[in-house]
C-alpha positions as CSV (number, residue, x, y, z in Angstrom):
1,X,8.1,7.5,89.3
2,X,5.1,6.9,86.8
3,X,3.1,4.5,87.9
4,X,0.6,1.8,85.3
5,X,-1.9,0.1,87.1
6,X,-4.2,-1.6,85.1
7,X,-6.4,-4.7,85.3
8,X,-7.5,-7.4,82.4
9,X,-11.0,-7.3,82.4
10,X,-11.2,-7.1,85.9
11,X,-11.7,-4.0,87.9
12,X,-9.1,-2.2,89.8
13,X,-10.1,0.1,92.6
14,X,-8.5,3.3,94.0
15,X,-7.8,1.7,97.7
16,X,-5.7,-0.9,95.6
17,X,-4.4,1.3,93.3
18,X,-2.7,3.4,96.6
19,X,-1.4,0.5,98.1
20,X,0.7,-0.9,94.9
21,X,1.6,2.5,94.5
22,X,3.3,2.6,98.7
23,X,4.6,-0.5,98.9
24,X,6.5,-0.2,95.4
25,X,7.8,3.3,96.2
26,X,9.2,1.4,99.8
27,X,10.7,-1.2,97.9
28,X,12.2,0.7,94.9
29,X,13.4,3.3,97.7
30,X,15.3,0.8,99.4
31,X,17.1,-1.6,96.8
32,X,16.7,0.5,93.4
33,X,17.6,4.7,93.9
34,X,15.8,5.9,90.5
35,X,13.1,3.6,89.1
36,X,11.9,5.8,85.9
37,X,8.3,3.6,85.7
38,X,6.2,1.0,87.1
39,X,3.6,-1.3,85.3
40,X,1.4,-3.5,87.4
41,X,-0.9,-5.4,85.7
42,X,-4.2,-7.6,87.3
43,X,-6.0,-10.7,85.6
44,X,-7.6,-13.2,86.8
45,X,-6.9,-16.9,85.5
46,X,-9.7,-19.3,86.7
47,X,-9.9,-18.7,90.5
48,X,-7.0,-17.0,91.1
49,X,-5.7,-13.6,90.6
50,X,-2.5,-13.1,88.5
51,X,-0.2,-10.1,89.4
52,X,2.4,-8.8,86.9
53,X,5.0,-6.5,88.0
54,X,7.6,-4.5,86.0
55,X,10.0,-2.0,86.8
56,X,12.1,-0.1,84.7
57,X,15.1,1.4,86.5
58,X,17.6,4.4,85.6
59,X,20.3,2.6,84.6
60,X,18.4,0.6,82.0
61,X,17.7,-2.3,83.4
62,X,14.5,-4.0,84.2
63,X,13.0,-5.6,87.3
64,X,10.1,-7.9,86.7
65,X,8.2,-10.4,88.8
66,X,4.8,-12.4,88.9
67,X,3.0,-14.4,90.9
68,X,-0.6,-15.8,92.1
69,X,-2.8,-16.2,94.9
70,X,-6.5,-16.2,95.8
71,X,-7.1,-13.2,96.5
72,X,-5.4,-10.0,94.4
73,X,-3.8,-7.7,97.6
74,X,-2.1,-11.1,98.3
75,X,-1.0,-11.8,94.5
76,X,0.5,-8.2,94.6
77,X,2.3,-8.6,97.9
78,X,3.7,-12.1,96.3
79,X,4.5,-9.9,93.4
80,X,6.1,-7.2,95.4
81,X,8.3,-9.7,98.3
82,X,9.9,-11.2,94.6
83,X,10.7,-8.3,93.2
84,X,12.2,-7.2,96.2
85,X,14.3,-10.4,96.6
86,X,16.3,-9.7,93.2
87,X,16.8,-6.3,93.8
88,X,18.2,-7.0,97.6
89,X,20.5,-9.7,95.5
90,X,21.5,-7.2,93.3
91,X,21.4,-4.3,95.3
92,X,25.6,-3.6,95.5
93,X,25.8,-4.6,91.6
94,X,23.3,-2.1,90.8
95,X,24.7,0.5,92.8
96,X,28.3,0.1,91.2
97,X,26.8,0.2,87.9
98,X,25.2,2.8,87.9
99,X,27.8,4.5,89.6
100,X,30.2,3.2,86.8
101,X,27.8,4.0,83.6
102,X,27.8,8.2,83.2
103,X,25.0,7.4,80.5
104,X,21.9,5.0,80.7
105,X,22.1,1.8,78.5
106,X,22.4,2.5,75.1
107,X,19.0,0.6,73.3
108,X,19.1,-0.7,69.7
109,X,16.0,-1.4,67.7
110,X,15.3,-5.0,65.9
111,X,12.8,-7.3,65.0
112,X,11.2,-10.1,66.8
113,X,9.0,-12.8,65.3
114,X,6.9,-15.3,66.5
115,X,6.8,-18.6,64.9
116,X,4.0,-21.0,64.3
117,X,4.4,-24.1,66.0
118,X,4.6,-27.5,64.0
119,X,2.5,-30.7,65.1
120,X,4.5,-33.3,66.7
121,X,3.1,-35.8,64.2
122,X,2.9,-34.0,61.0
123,X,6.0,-33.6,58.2
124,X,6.6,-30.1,57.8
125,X,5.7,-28.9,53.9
126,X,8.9,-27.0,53.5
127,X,11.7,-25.8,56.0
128,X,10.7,-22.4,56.2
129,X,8.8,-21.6,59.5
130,X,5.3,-19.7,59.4
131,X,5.1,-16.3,61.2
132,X,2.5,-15.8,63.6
133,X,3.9,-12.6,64.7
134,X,6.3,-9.7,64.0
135,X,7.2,-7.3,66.6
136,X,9.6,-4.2,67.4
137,X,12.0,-5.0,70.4
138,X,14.8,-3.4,72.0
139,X,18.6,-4.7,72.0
140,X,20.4,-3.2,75.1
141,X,24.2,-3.1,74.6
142,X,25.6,-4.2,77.8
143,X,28.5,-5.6,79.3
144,X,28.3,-9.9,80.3
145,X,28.0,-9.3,83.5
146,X,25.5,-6.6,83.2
147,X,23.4,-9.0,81.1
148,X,23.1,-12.1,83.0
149,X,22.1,-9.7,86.3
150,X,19.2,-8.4,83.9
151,X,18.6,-11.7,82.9
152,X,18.0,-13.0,86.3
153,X,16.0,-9.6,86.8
154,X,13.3,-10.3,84.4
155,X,13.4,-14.3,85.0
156,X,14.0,-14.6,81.5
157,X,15.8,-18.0,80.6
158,X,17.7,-16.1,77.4
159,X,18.9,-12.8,76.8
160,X,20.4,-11.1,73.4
161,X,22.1,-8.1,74.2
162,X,25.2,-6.3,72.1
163,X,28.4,-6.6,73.9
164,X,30.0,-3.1,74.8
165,X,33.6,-5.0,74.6
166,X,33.0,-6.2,71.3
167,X,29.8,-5.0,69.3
168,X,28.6,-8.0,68.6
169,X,25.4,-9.7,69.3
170,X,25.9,-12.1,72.0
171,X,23.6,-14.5,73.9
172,X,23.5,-15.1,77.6
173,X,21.3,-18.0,78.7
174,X,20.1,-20.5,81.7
175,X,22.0,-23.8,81.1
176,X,19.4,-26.9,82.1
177,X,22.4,-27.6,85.3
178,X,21.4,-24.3,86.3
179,X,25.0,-22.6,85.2
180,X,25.0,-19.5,82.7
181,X,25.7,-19.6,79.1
182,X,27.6,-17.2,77.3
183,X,27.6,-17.1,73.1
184,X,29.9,-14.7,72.0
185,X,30.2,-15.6,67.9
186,X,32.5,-12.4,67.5
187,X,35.3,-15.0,69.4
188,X,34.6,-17.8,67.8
189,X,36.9,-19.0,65.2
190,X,36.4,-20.4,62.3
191,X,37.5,-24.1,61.1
């Protein structure tokens, strides 16, 4: 497994560097078979330190956790007990699907943009949003069920992902009672 562990203008030592390095190759031995890479970044945000952890695994999906604390070893052991908490979760789904998938996920290219934000007071000038941001990102085509796992994997409160079953774009998301979306437009019918 590669292994990117970098800090935000902070410094990251070697002693540091070798324990991220054990305790993810413990966890991603137990819950995860094949991780391909790690990133593990370190920032610091007022007095505490900020841990971001990301794993991406075999089959395609992605494990991703964060978390603070005082000092960094403890961030990264927060970091490290959450990640390993969704992938005990999913351990038996992400055994059977890899076991079920001969080929990784299949990845799409698209385009993602970010958009300015409007005052709350102000009238918009016209309806057509400013872009802050354009960006490439990836479109997985997986099945529902495989998308709302890596939803809940990377803590992400929407995913778009192509539907194997269908083609189409589809939307899984986090409803506000705590349920799961699904927007699938390919079965919606018209009026």
């Amino acid at each position: 497994m590669r292994y990117q562990i970098t800090g935000k203008q902070i410094d990251i030592g070697e002693a540091l560097q070798t324990h991220v390095q054990t305790q993810l190759s413990a966890v991603m031995e137990k819950y995860a078979g094949r991780p391909t890479d790690a990133q593990v970044t370190f920032s610091k945000s007022a007095h505490e330190f900020v841990c971001e952890a990301t794993v991406h695994l075999s089959t395609g999906l992605t494990a991703t956790a964060k978390a603070k604390a005082t000092e960094i070893y403890a961030a990264f052991d927060s970091s490290a007990e959450k990640m390993e908490k969704q992938l005990r979760r999913y351990k038996r789904r992400l055994k059977n699907h890899h076991q079920d998938r001969a080929q990784p996920v299949e990845v799409s290219g698209g385009s993602s943009y970010i958009l300015a934000a409007e005052a709350e007071d102000a009238e918009p000038d016209t309806l057509q949003p400013m872009i802050v941001a354009e960006m490439e990102t990836k479109i997985a085509s997986l099945s529902v069920g495989e998308a709302v796992m890596q939803m809940e994997l990377a803590g992400a409160p929407v995913l778009v992902f192509k539907n194997e079953k269908g083609g189409g774009v589809n939307v899984v998301y986090r409803r506000e009672d705590g349920n799961v979306g699904w927007i699938d437009p390919a079965t919606a019918s018209g009026a």
